[in-house]
Every structure is written in structure tokens, then in C-alpha cells.
C-alpha positions in Angstrom: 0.0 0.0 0.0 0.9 3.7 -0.8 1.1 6.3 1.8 -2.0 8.6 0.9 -1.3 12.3 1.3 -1.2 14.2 4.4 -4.4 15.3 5.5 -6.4 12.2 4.5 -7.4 9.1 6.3 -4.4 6.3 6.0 -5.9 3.0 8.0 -8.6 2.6 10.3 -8.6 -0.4 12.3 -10.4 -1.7 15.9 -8.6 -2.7 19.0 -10.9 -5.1 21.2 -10.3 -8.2 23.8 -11.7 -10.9 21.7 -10.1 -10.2 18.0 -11.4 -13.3 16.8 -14.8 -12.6 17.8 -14.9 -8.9 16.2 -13.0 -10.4 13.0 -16.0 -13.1 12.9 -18.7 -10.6 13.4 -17.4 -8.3 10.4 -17.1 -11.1 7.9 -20.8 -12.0 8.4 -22.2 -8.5 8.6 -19.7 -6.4 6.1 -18.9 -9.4 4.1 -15.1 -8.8 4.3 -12.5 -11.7 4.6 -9.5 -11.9 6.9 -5.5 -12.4 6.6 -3.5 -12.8 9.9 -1.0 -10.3 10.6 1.6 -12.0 13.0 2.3 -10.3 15.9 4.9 -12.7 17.5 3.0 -14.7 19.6 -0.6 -14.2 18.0 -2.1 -12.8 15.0 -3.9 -9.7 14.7 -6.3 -9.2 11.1 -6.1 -7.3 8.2 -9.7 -7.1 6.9 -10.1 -7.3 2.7 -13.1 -6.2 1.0 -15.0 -8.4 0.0 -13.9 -10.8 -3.5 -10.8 -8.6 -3.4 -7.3 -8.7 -1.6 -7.8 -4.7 -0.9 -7.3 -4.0 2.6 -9.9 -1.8 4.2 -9.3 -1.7 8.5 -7.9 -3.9 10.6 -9.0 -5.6 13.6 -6.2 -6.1 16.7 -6.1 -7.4 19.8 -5.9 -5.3 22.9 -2.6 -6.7 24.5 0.6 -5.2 24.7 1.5 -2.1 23.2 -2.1 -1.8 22.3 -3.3 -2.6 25.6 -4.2 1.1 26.1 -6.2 1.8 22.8 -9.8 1.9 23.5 -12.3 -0.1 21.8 -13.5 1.6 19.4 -12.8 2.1 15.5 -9.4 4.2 15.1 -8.6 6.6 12.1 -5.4 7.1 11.3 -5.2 10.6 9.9 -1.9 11.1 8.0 0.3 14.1 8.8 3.9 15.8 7.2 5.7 16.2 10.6 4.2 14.2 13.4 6.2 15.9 15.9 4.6 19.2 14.3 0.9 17.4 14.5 1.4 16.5 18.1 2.7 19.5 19.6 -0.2 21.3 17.8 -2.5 19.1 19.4 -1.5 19.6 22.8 -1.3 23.4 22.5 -5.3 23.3 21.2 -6.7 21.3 24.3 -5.4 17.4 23.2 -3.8 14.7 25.1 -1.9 11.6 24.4 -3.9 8.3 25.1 -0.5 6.7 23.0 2.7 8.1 23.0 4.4 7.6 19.3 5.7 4.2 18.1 7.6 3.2 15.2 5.8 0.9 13.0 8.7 -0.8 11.5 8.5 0.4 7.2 5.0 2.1 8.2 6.3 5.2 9.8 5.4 6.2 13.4 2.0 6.9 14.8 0.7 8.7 18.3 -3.1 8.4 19.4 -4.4 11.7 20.5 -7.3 12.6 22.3 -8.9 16.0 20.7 -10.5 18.1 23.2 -14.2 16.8 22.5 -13.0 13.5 24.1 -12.6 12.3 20.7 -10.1 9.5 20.0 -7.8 9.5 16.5 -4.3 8.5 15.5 -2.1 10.7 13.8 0.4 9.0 11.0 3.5 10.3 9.8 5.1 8.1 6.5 8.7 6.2 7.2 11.4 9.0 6.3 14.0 8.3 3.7 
């Protein structure tokens, strides 16, 4: 997949106890189709549209790093400078549910709350 262009939405994906389940429930009610994404000792799920191998979300487990990420579904808005995005968010009224992590080739992310109470990730692209 291609890093879309700052501003727009990159990924969404849902972080819940029971991965399985929620992967189960969105194949029969969205009609999408599931490819486990090892995470070393478990697999979380990228979801695929349905008759296609295009990804649309993806549906993790809450354990470990994403122990903290509530349950609901994330957007992952992408940004130029995430150190930019972040410090801009905490000067309008946000807070940091995550701090930012490296995804490996993926770049780094931070989750941010906005100051409705609103829950979103912000997504910068790997450098270089």
C-alpha cells in the first residue's frame, strides 16, 4: 500500500479483547475476509473487501502495546511532521492516550485525544 497524502485518512482499524470474535462478526455482517498479521506470539487481522485482496481496516487485539487503545474504531489521519501534528494538538486542548511508536517500514503513529473526548491517530510516512 501507498502512503496517501497528508491530511487524508491512511488506515482505520479496531482494537478489542476478543479479536477473533470482532474479525468473525465483520465477515458475516460487512462481508469482508480476513489475513492474519503475525504479531509474535498471536495474530492480529487485516480485513479485505469483499472478493478482493484490498485492505480496508484492521482488527487487533488489545494486548501489549495496544493494551491502552480503546475499543472503538481508530482513524489514522496522515500528517507531514508528526512531531509538528502533536505539539499542535496539545497546544489546542489534546492529550496523548498513546505516545508515538515506530511501526517498523510504516512510519510512526501517536493516538491523540482531541478536546471533545474524541479518540484518533495521527500518522506520519517512514522517512528516507
Amino acid at each position: 500500500m501507498t502512503m496517501p497524502p497528508p491530511g487524508t485518512i491512511g488506515w482505520m482499524d479496531l482494537t478489542v479483547p476478543d479479536a477473533p470474535l470482532v474479525r468473525d462478526f465483520y465477515q458475516a455482517v460487512a462481508g469482508w475476509s480476513a489475513v492474519p498479521l503475525s504479531m509474535g506470539d498471536y495474530d492480529d487481522f487485516v480485513m479485505l473487501r469483499a472478493g478482493s485482496d484490498e485492505p480496508v481496516a484492521g482488527v487487533c487485539h488489545a494486548r501489549g502495546v495496544n493494551a491502552d487503545i480503546p475499543p472503538q474504531w481508530l482513524l489514522y489521519i496522515v500528517v507531514a511532521d508528526l512531531d509538528v501534528a502533536l505539539a499542535e494538538a496539545l497546544v489546542r486542548g489534546g492529550s496523548v492516550v498513546r505516545a508515538a511508536t515506530a511501526m517498523s517500514a510504516q512510519g510512526r503513529f501517536v493516538v491523540v485525544r482531541d478536546p471533545a473526548g474524541a479518540v484518533v491517530a495521527l500518522h506520519e510516512a517512514p522517512t528516507g
